[in-house]
N, C-alpha and C positions, 0 to 999 in steps of 0.2 A: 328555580321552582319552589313552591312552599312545602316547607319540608312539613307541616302539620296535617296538610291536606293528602299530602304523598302516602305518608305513615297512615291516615285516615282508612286510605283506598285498598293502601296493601296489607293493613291488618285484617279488615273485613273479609279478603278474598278468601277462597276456598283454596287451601292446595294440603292435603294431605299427604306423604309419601306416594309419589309414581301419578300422582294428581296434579301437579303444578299447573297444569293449562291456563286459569284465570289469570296467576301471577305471572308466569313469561307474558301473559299477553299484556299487562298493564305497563311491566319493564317496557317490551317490547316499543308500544305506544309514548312513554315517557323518554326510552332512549335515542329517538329517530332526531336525527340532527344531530347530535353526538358523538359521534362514533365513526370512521370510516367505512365499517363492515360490521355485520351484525349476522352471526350464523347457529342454529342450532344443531345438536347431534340426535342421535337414536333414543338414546333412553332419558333427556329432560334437558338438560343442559342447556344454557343459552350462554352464546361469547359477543361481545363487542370488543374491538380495537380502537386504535390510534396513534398516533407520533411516529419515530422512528423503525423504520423495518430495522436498522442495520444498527440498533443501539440495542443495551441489554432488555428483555425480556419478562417482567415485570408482572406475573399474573394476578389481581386481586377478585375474590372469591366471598361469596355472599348466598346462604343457600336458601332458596324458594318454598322448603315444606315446614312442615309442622306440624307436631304428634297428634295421633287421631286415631281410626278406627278401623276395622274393616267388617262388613257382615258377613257370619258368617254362616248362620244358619236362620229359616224363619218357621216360626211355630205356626201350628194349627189354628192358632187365636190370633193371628197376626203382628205376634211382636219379635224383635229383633235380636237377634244374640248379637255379639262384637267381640272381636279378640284385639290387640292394641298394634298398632302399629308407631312404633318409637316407644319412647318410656312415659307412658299415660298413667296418669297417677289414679291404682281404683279408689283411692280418695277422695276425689275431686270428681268423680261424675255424679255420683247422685243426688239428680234433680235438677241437671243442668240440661241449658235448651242444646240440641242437635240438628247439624243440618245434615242428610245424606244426601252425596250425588249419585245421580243415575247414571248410566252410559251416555243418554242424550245428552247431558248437561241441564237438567232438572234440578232442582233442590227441593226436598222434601225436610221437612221439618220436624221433629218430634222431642222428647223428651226421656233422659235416661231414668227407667222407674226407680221410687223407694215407697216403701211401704210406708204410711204415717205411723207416728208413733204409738198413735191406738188399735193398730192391728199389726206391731210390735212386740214380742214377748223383753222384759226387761235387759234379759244377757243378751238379746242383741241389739241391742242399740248404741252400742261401742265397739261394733265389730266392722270391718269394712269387708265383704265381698271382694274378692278378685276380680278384674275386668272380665273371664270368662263366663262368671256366674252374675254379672249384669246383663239387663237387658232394655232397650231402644224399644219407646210407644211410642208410633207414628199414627194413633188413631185409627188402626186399622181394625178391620173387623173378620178378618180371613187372610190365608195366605192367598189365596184368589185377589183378592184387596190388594194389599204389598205388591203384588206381580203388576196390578192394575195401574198403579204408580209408580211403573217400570224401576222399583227396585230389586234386584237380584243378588244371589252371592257371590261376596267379591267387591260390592258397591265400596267404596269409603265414606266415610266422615269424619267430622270434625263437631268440635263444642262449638259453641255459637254465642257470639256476645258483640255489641255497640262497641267502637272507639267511643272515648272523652276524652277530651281537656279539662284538668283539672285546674286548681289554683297555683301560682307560683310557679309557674312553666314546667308543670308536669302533665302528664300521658297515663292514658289506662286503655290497655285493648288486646284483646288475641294476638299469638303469634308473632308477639315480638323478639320474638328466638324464632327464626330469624330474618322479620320484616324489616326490625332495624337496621340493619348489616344492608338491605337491599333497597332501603331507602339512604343508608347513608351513602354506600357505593353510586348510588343516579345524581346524591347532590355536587359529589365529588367529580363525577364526569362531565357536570356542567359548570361546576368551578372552571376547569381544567380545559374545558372547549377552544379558548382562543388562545391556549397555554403554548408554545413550542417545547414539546417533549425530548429529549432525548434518549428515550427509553419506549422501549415498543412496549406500551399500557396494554394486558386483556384482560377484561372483566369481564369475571367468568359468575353467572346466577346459576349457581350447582343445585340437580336435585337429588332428594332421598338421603340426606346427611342422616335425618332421623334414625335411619333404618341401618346406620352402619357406613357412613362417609361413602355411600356409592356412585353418585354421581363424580364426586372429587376426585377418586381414585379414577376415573375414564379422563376428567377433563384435566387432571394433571399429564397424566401419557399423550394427552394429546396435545398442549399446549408445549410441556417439555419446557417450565420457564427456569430463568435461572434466578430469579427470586419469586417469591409468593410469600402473600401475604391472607390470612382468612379474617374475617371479617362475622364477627358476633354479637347478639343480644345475649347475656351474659350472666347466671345465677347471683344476686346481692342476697347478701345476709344480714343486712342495717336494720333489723328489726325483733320484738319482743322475740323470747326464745332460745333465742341462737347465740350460742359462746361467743365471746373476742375473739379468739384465736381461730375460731371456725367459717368468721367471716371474710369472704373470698375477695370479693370487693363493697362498696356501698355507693348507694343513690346518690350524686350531686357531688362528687369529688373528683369530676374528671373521667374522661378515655382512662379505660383500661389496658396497660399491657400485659403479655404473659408470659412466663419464665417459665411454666411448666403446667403441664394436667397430665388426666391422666390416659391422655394416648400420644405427648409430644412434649419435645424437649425445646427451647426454642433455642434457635442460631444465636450465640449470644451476643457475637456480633452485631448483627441486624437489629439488636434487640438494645444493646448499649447504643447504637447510631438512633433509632427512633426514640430511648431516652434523652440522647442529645438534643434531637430537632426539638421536641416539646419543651426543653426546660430551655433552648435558646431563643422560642418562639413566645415563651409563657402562656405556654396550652396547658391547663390545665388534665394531670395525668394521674394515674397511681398505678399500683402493679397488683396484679391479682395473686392472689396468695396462690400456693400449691396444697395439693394436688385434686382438684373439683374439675370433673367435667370431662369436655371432649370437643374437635371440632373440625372442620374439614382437614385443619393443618394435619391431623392425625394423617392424611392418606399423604396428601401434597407433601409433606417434607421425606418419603419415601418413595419419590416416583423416579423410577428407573435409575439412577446412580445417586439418587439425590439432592433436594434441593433449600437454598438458603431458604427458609420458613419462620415469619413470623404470626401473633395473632393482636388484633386489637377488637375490642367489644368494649360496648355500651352495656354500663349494670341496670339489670332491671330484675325487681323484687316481683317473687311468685311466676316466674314464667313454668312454662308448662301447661298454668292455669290458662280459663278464657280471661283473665284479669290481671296481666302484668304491670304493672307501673315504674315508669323510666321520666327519667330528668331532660328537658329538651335542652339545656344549657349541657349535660353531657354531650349530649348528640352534636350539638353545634360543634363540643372540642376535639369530635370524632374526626367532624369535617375536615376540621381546621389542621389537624395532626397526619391523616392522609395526604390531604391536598399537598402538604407541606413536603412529605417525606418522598409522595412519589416526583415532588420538581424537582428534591435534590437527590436524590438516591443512586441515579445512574455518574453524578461527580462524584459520590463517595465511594462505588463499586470502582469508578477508574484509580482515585485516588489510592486506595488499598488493594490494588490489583486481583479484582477479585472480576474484573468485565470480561464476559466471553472477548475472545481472541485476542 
């Protein structure tokens, strides 16, 4: 598949926390042929399989949402309050375009207010408002209005911004924390399609990571694998600003691995075997510094007695924003370095005794 177009489709999509619907449904669409079996659970979760029943157990993990909003209350003038769902930076909303969903699956469109700077008093124009004390202009003109385009409280949203192709094989677009992860995982399952597996592959499109790894923490007890792997769009620091030593990773240097954040330790195992595969494959790699961030591994390597847990992520600058930007020669060594690890992983689990039974 084209992974430009893919990334295209999935950054655009709507999925706020507990909102996934658009994006399982594009996975969904793009996985069919793929996979053996394809099943979802209660609260977001979508699993695909393949290979081996009777070989090690292999789950990788890529999650669906992306920080956004929720309304929470609507005034008499018909504008919208929002409290944040995930870590929304009140920085970065005002004046950015929004989209609210409805129940129906409407989108409604508006814009997070700010005052111009001429009906600004000078001290504040340096201050940033808390997400609480913003507020969503959908052009209404009453709460009768808002109701009329079946928005209610409770609704979500998200910022709202175009994908582009930039020059020199880069990317700019929403939510790629963690569209990347979700498109890398679909190219990787179609690398893999005519592969003979000897590892029982599930790929798991986890939701609500945002909100506190809750999707992960179900579909890890449910899956029960004995390696896992998460899969992320990944804070870089390659830019004006930001210390040496505070930069976690950078733009165009390679797949990410991670030795540690701050909700996981990594298997270091698993983690010295996928610096082998890359540096014997000459995939371009680097390791993400500690201690930044957080990611589904936080729940998966704690699920029920525990288990081998790795992470690999694609660095892309300013995520969070409606404007990330990621390196496609990255993403390619993302490919290249999964596709790699999950053909041999289940001879290295035998080889160091570490394969169930």
């Amino acid at each position: 598949m084209d992974s430009v177009s893919l990334l295209r489709e999935l950054s655009e999509a709507v999925g706020a926390p507990g909102n996934e619907e658009e994006v399982r449904a594009i996975v969904r669409a793009r996985i069919a042929g793929l996979a053996d079996g394809i099943e979802a659970d209660v609260v977001g979760n979508l699993f695909a399989w393949r290979g081996d029943p009777r070989g090690p157990t292999v789950m990788v993990a890529a999650h669906t949402d992306e920080v956004g909003l929720l309304v929470s209350a609507v005034e008499p003038a018909g504008f919208l309050r929002v409290v944040p769902l995930g870590r929304s930076d009140p920085r970065v909303l005002p004046g950015q375009e929004v989209v609210v969903m409805t129940a129906s699956g409407k989108r409604v469109f508006g814009a997070v207010g700010i005052p111009s700077p001429h009906l600004t008093q000078e001290s504040q124009r340096t201050v940033v408002p808390p997400v609480e004390a913003q507020f969503v202009d959908i052009g209404a003109q009453s709460a009768d209005d808002v109701a009329a385009r079946g928005i209610r409280v409770g609704d979500p949203a998200v910022l709202n911004a175009a994908f582009r192709t930039l020059d020199r094989r880069m990317i700019m677009g929403k939510a790629l924390d963690d569209r990347a992860g979700c498109a890398w995982l679909l190219c990787v399952l179609e690398r893999l399609a005519r592969v003979d597996l000897n590892i029982r592959l599930v790929a798991a499109f986890t939701c609500q990571e945002e909100v506190g790894i809750r999707g992960a923490t179900v579909a890890g007890f449910r899956i029960n694998p004995d390696v896992a792997i998460a899969l992320e769009g990944t804070a870089a620091g390659d830019f004006p600003g930001i210390e040496p030593h505070r930069v976690p990773v950078a733009v165009g240097r390679g797949v990410a691995l991670t030795i540690a954040d701050n909700r996981f330790l990594a298997h270091r195992g698993f983690f010295r075997f996928a610096e082998r595969v890359a540096e014997a494959h000459d995939i371009p790699h680097q390791t993400k510094a500690p201690l930044f961030g957080g990611t589904d591994a936080g729940a998966l390597h704690l699920t029920r007695a525990g288990v081998m847990t790795g992470v690999m992520s694609i660095p892309c600058r300013y995520i969070h924003t409606p404007r990330a930007i990621m390196s496609l020669d990255d993403f390619d060594a993302g490919v290249d370095l999964l596709a790699t690890v999950l053909s041999e992983v289940g001879e290295w689990l035998r080889s160091t005794g570490q394969a169930p039974g």
